[in-house]
N, C-alpha and C positions, 0 to 999 in steps of 0.2 A: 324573876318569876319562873323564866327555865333551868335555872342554872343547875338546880339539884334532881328535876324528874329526870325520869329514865323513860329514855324515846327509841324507838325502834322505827328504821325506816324497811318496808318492805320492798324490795325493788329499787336496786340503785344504778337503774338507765341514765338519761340524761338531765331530765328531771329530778330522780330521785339525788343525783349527785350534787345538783345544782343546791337545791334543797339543802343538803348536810353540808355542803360549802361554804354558804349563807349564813347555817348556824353557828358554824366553825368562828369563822373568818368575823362575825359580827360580833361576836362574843360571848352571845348570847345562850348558846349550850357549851356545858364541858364534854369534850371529845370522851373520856373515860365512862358519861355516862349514854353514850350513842353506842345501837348493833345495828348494824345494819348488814339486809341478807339480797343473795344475787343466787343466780344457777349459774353462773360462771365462775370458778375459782380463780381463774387470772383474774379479772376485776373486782373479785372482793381481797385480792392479795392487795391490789394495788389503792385499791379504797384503804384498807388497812395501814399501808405506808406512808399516804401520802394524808392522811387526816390524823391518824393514831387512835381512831376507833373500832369497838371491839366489830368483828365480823362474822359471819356464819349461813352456811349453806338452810340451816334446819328455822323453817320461819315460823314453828311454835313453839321451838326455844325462846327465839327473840321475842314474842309477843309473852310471855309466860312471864320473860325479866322485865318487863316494860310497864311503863304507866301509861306514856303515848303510845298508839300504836297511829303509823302515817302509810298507809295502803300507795306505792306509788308502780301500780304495775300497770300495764294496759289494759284497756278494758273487756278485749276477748278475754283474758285471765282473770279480771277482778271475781270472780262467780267461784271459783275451784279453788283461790288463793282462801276467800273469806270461809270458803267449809271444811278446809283444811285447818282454820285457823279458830273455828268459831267455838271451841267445844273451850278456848280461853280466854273468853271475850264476854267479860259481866262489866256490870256497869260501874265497879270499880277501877275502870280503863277508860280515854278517850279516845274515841277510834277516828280517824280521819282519812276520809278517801280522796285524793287526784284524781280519779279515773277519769278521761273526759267523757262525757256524753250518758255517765251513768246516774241518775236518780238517787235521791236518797231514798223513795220509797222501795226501788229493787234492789238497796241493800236491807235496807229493813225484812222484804218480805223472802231475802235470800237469806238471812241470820234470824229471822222470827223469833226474837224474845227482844225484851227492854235492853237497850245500849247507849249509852252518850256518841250520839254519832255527827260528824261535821261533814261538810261536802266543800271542796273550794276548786275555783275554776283559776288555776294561775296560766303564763302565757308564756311562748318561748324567751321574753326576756328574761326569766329568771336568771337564763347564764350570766349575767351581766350583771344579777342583781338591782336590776330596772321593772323586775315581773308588777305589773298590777291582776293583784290576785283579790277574788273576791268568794266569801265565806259564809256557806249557808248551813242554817242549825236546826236538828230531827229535834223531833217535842223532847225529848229526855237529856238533852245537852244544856247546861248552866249556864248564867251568864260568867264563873269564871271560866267555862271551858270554850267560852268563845274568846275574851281577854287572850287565852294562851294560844288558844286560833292564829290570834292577832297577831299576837308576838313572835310565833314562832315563822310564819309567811313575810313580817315585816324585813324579817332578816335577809331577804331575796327581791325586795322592794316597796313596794307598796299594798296594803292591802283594807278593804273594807269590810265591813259586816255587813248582810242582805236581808232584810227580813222578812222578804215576801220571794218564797221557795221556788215560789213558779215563774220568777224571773231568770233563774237559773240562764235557762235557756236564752235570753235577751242578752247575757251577759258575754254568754260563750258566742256570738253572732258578732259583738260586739269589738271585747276588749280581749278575747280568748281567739276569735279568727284574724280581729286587728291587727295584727303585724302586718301581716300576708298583704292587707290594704295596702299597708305603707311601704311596704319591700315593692310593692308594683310600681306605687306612682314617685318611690326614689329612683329606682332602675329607667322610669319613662322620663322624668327630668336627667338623668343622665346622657338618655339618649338624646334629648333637647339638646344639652351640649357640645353633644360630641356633633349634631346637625349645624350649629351654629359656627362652630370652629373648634370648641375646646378638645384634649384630648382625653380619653375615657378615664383615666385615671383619676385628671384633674377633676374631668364630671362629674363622676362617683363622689369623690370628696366632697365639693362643694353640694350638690342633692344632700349628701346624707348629714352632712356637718349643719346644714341650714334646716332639716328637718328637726334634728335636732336642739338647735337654735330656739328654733320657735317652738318646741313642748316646753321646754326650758322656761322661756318669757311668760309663755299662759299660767303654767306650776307657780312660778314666783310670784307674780304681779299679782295673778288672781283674777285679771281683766278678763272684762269678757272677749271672747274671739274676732266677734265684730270689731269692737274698740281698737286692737291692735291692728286689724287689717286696713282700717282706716287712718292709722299712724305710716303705714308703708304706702297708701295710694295719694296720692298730690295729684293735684287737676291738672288733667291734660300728660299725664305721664306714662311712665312704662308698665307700672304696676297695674294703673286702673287698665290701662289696655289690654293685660296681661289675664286679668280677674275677667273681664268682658269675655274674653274669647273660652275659658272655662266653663263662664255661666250660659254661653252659646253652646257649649255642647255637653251640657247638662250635668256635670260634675256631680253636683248637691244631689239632684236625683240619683242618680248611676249609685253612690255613695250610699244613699239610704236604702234602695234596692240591695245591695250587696248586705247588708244588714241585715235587714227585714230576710235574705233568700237562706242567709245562713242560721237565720235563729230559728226559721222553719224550719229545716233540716237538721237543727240540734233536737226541735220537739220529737221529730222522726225518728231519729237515732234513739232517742229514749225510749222511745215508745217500743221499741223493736230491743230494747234491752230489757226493760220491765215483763217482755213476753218470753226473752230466754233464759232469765232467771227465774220466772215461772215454771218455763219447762222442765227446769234442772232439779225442783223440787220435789 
């Protein structure tokens, strides 16, 4: 499906490298047909060596040779990148933005003409190629330029299509701040550990190895959370006593509070970008 378009990554930070590594590495694109541009010439040397795609400082070249075009710059920048870029940008392109926190309607009313445009909210796991990414589509995007959506994010983990835009934000609260959850409460079972007697190393391992464990069993099994949780507590055990003293200090709440606080502050954040693209108009 990608093997023959021509994609152009803008911004190749951490993200954007992640991204073209996934393509690489999956198989999914041919290196020959990837540019991808940077304002660093050491890093686009080394993007260059170490992938064997073409590179370039000038990012209406790369948008010009391109069919995809994949926005992966920060969001202070997304505004200056897309008006630098837009006078090549018809809707014989599909444009796709990472930007976190940015709207598809402030890119819309930042490029004001008809565009096939996508928005996707992927997560620091991409390095790993673990990213659940999820992918939202402006009225003028196809369903095959959501398929290539698909295809091309799968390459970096997993991803789904959204079809209600104004979840966006629910997402990014969610599956987009989620790590950060889970880096907390491995780091604080670590510290469990290392309280009980183990040493930090081993701690670390066994938190992170066991977190990992259990995404693993819910992905494969398909069980629900409950069900499994009740395969690990036996009456009268360590486990229920273990779950008790959580559910005494309010885990579940705390957890959906951190949710709920962050996908407010994603609507914030938007709302505070759709007024400086405004501005910039």
């Amino acid at each position: 499906m990608l093997k023959n378009k021509k994609i152009a990554i803008i911004g190749t930070g951490n993200m954007g490298e992640a991204l073209l590594s996934g393509l690489i590495s999956s198989g999914s694109s041919d290196p020959k047909n990837i540019i991808c541009t940077d304002v660093r010439e050491n890093k686009l040397k080394s993007i260059q060596e170490k992938y064997g795609v073409h590179t370039t400082a000038d990012n209406v070249k790369a948008v010009e040779a391109s069919e995809i075009i994949i926005y992966a710059v920060k969001p202070q920048i997304i505004a200056s990148v897309l008006k630098e870029t837009a006078s090549c940008l018809d809707m014989s392109k599909l444009i796709i933005s990472i930007a976190a926190g940015v709207p598809l309607v402030a890119i819309e009313s930042c490029l004001n003409k008809e565009l096939r445009l996508i928005r996707v909210m992927p997560n620091i796991a991409a390095f790993v190629k673990e990213s659940a990414s999820v992918i939202a589509a402006g009225g003028k995007a196809t369903q095959e330029d959501i398929k290539l959506s698909l295809a091309i994010f799968d390459s970096m983990g997993k991803s789904i299509f959204l079809k209600e835009n104004i979840l966006m934000d629910a997402i990014t609260g969610l599956s987009g701040s989620g790590p950060a959850y889970i880096f907390l409460i491995v780091d604080a079972m670590a510290d469990a550990g290392v309280k009980v007697g183990l040493s930090r190393e081993d701690a670390l391992f066994l938190s992170s190895q066991t977190v990992l464990g259990a995404a693993k069993l819910l992905i494969e099994t398909k069980e629900h959370p409950g069900r499994l949780k009740d395969m690990v507590t036996s009456p009268g055990g360590t486990a229920i006593a273990g779950i008790h003293t959580l559910e005494k200090g309010g885990l579940r709440t705390t957890l959906m509070n951190a949710v709920e606080a962050a996908t407010k502050r994603s609507q914030e954040l938007g709302e505070i970008m759709i007024k400086n693209f405004s501005n910039e108009q």
